[in-house]
C-alpha positions as CSV (number, residue, x, y, z in Angstrom):
1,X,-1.5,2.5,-14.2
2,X,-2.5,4.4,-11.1
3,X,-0.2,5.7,-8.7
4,X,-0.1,5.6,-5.2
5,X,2.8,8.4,-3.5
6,X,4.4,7.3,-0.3
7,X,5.3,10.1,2.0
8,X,7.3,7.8,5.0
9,X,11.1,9.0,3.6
10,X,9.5,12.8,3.5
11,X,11.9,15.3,5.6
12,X,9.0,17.4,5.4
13,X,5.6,15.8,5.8
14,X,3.4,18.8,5.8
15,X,5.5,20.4,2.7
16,X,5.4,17.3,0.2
17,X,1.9,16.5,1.0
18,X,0.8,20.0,-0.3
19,X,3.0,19.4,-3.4
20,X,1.6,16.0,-4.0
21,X,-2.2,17.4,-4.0
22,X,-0.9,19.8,-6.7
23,X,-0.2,16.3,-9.2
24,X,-2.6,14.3,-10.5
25,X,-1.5,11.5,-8.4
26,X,-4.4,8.7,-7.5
27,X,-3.5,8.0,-4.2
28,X,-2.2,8.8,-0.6
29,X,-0.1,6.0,0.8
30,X,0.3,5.9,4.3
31,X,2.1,3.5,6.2
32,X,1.2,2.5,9.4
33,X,3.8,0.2,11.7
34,X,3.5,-0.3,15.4
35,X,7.2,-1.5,16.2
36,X,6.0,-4.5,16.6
37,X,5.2,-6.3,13.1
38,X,8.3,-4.5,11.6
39,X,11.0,-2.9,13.5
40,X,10.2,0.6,12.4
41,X,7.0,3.2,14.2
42,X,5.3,5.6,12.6
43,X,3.7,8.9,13.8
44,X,0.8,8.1,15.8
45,X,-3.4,8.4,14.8
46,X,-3.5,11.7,16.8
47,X,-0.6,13.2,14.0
48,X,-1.8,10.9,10.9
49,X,-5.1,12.5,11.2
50,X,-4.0,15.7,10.2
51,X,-3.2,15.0,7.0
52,X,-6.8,15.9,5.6
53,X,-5.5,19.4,6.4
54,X,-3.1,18.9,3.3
55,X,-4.5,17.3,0.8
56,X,-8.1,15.9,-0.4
57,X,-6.5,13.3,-2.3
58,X,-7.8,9.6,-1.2
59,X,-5.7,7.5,1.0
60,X,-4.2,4.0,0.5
61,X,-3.4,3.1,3.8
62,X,-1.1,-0.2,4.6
63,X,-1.2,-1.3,8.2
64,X,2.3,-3.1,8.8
65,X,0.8,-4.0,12.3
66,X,0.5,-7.1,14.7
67,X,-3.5,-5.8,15.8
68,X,-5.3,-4.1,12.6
69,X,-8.3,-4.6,14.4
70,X,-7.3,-1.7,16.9
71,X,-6.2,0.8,14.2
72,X,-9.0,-0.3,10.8
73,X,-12.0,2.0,12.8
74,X,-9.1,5.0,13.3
75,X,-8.2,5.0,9.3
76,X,-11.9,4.7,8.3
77,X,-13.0,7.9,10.0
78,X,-10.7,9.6,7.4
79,X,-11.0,10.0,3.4
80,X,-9.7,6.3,2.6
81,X,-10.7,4.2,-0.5
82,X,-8.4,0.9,0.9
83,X,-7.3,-0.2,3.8
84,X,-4.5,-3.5,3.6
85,X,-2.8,-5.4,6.5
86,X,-0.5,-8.0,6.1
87,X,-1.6,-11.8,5.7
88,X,1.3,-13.3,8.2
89,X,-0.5,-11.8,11.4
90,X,-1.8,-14.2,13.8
91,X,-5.0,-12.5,14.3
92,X,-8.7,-13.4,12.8
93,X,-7.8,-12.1,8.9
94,X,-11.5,-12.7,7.9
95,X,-12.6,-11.3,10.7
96,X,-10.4,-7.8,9.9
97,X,-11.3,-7.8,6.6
98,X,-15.3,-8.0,7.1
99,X,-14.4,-5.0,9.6
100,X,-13.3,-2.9,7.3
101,X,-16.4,-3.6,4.1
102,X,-18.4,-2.3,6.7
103,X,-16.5,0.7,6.9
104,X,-17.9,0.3,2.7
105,X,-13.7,1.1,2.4
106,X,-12.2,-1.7,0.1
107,X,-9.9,-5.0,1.6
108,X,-6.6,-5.6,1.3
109,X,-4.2,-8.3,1.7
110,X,0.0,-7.1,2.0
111,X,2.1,-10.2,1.1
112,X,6.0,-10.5,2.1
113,X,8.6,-11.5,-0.4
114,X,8.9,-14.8,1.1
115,X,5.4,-15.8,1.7
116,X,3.6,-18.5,-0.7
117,X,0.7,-16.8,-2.8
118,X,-1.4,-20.0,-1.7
119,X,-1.9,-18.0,1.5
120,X,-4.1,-15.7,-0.1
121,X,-6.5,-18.5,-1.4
122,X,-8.6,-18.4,1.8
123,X,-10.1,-14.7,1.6
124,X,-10.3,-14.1,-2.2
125,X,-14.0,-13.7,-1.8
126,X,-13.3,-10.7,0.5
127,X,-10.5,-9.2,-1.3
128,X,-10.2,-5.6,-3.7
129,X,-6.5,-5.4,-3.5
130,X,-3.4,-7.5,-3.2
131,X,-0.4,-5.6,-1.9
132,X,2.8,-7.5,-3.2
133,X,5.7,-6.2,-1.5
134,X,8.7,-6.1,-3.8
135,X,10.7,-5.4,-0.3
136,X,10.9,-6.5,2.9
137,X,8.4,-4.2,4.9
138,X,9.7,-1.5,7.3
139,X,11.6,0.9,5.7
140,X,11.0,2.7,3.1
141,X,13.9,3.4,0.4
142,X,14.7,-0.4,-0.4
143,X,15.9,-2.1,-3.9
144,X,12.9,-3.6,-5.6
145,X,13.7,-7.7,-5.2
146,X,13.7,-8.5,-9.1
147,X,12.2,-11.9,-8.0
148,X,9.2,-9.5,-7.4
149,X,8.1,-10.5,-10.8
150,X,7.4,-13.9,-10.1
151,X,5.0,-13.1,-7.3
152,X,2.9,-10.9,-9.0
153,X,2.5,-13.1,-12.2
154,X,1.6,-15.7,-9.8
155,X,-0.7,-13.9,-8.1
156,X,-1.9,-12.9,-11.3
157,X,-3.0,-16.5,-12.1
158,X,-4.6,-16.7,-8.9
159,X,-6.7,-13.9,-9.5
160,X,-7.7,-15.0,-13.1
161,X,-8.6,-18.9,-12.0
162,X,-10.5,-17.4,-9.2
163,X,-12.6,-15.1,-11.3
164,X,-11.4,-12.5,-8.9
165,X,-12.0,-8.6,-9.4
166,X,-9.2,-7.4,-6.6
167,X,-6.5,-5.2,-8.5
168,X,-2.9,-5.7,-7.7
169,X,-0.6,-2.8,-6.5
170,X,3.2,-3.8,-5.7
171,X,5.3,-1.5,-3.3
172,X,8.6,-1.6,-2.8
173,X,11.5,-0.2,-4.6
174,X,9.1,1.3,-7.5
175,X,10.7,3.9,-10.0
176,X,10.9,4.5,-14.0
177,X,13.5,1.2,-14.1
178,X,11.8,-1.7,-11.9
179,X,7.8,-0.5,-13.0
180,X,8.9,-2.7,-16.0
181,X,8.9,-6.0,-13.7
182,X,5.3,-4.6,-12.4
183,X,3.1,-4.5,-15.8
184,X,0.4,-6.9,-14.6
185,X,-0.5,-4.9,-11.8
186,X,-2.5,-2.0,-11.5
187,X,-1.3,0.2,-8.5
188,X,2.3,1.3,-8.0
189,X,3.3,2.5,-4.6
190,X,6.5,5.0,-5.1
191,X,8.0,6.7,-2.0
192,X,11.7,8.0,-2.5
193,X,11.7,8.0,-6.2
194,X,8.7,10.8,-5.9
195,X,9.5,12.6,-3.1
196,X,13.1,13.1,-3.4
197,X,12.8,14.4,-6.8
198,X,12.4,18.2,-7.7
199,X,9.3,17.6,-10.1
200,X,6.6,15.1,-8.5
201,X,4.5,15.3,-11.4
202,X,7.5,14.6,-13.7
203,X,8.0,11.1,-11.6
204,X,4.4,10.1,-11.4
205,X,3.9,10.9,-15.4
206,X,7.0,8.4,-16.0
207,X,5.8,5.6,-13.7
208,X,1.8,5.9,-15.8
């Protein structure tokens, strides 16, 4: 299982992020929101850049906005191996998605708790990751939704019928109890349960 660490509960952004390049984590997950798509804002591109400055580990980065279009060429200019936006925006999806394989970063597609699977069918073809959300996105420090396991196995099936190579990562709610519900899927996105621990290696090792 690889691991994706979450900094958006961090007190101290510049602090963990140093810690976290010192584990043998996979990934960098940064959310992105605009206060628009979810309630919640984020530090803006001119800040988020920075982060290079703190670790060389490569990013995972989940736009929660209304315009990905806008922000896909910002995150590509850094070190980023996916970039995912929700499928429940009203804007050209395929379109976003060719935008960022020529970027030669990897697609994703974020899914909400209450949106059918079937969604998805359309832009398989152009898909390396499925981001189930096992909360609803925004805020970060959220009960996994045990009905979580459902999605996944469905998307799952989808995946398998549709001879489909995209991996599955689920975020949301992820520590040592809920990655139980999360076995068909191959990236786990923890924020609070690695950050707000003492040992970040210690947490990453037990969610492997």
């Amino acid at each position: 299982m690889k691991i994706s660490a979450s900094f958006l509960n961090s007190k101290d952004v510049v602090k963990d992020l140093v810690k976290l390049n010192e584990t043998d984590v996979d990934y960098i997950h940064l959310d992105i929101m605009d206060g628009k798509f979810v309630k919640n804002k984020t530090m803006p591109f001119s800040e988020m850049k920075n982060i290079y400055k703190y670790t060389s580990k490569r990013l995972d980065v989940h736009l929660m906005v209304e315009n990905p279009m806008t922000y896909i060429p910002l995150y590509a200019s850094l070190n980023t191996e996916y970039i995912t936006f929700h499928v429940e925006i009203n804007n050209d999806i395929e379109e976003c998605l060719k935008l960022i394989k020529s970027y030669s970063i990897k697609a994703g597609l974020a899914i909400k708790p209450d949106t059918k699977v079937s969604e998805l069918v359309p832009y398989l073809p152009l898909l390396d990751m499925i981001l189930v959300m096992s909360v609803e996105p925004g805020f970060g420090g959220q009960t996994f939704i045990e009905e979580t396991v459902n999605k996944i196995n469905e998307v799952k099936s989808l995946l398998d019928s549709y001879h489909s190579l995209a991996v599955i990562s689920v975020d949301g709610g992820i520590n040592d109890i809920t990655k139980v519900n999360c076995d068909k899927a191959n990236i786990l996105v923890a924020g609070s349960y690695i950050i707000k621990a003492d040992n970040f290696q210690e947490k990453i090792t037990s969610l492997r």
